[in-house]
C-alpha positions in Angstrom: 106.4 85.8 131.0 107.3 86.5 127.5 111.1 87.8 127.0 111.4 91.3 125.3 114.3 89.8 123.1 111.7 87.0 121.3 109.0 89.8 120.4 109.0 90.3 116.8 105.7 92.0 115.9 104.1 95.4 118.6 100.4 96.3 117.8 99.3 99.2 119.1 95.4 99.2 120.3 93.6 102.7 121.0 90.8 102.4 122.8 88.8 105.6 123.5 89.0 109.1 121.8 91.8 110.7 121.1 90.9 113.1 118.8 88.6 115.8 119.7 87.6 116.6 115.8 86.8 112.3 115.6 84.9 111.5 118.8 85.0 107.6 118.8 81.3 106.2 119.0 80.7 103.4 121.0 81.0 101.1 118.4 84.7 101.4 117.2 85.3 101.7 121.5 83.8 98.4 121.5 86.0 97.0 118.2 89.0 98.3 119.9 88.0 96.2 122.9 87.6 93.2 121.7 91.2 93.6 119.3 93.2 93.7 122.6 90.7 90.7 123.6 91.7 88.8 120.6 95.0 89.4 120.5 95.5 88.9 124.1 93.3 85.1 123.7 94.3 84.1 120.1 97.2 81.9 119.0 99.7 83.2 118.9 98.9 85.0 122.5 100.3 88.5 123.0 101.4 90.4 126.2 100.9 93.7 127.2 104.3 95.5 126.9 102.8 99.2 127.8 100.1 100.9 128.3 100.0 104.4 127.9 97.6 106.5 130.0 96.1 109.6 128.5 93.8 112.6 128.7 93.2 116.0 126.8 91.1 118.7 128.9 89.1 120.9 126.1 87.1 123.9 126.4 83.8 123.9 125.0 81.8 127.5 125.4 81.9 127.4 129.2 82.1 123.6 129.9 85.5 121.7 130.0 85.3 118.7 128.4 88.0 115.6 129.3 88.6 112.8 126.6 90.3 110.1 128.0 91.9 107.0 125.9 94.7 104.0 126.6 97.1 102.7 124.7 97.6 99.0 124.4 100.9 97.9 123.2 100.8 94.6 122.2 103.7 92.4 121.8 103.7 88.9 119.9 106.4 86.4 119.1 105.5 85.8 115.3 103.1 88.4 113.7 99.1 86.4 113.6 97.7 85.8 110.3 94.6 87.2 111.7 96.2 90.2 112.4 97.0 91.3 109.1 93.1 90.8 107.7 92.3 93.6 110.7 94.6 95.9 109.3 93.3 95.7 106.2 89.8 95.7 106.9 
């Protein structure tokens, strides 16, 4: 268990789409996946803190279309190095 008080650094992983103008494509689901993996496996480990749980219900001509995405938050102890080349790149 990793106490609330010693978190320093919260990334925030959104994986699925969340927009309905920028449909995620597979492949940027699939970066998103392995982030959390990384962050969640890498030294220094992070813990889940949250997870928000969402879904937008759109109409398109006659069909209703649901996007679905989750929100990682991901707490860490000391920020990674590898962390900041992601957010850069």
């Amino acid at each position: 268990m990793i106490d609330i008080s010693d978190v320093v650094h919260v990334k925030r992983i959104v994986v699925g789409s969340n927009n309905p103008t920028d449909l995620q494509a597979e492949d940027k689901i699939v970066k998103a996946m392995a982030l959390l993996n990384k962050c969640l496996t890498e030294p220094p480990r992070g813990r889940i803190l949250g997870i928000e749980k969402s879904f937008s219900i759109l109409q398109v001509g006659e069909h209703n279309v649901v996007l679905q995405w989750l929100t990682y938050h991901v707490g860490f102890t000391r920020r990674p190095y590898w962390l900041e080349d992601q957010d850069q790149g």
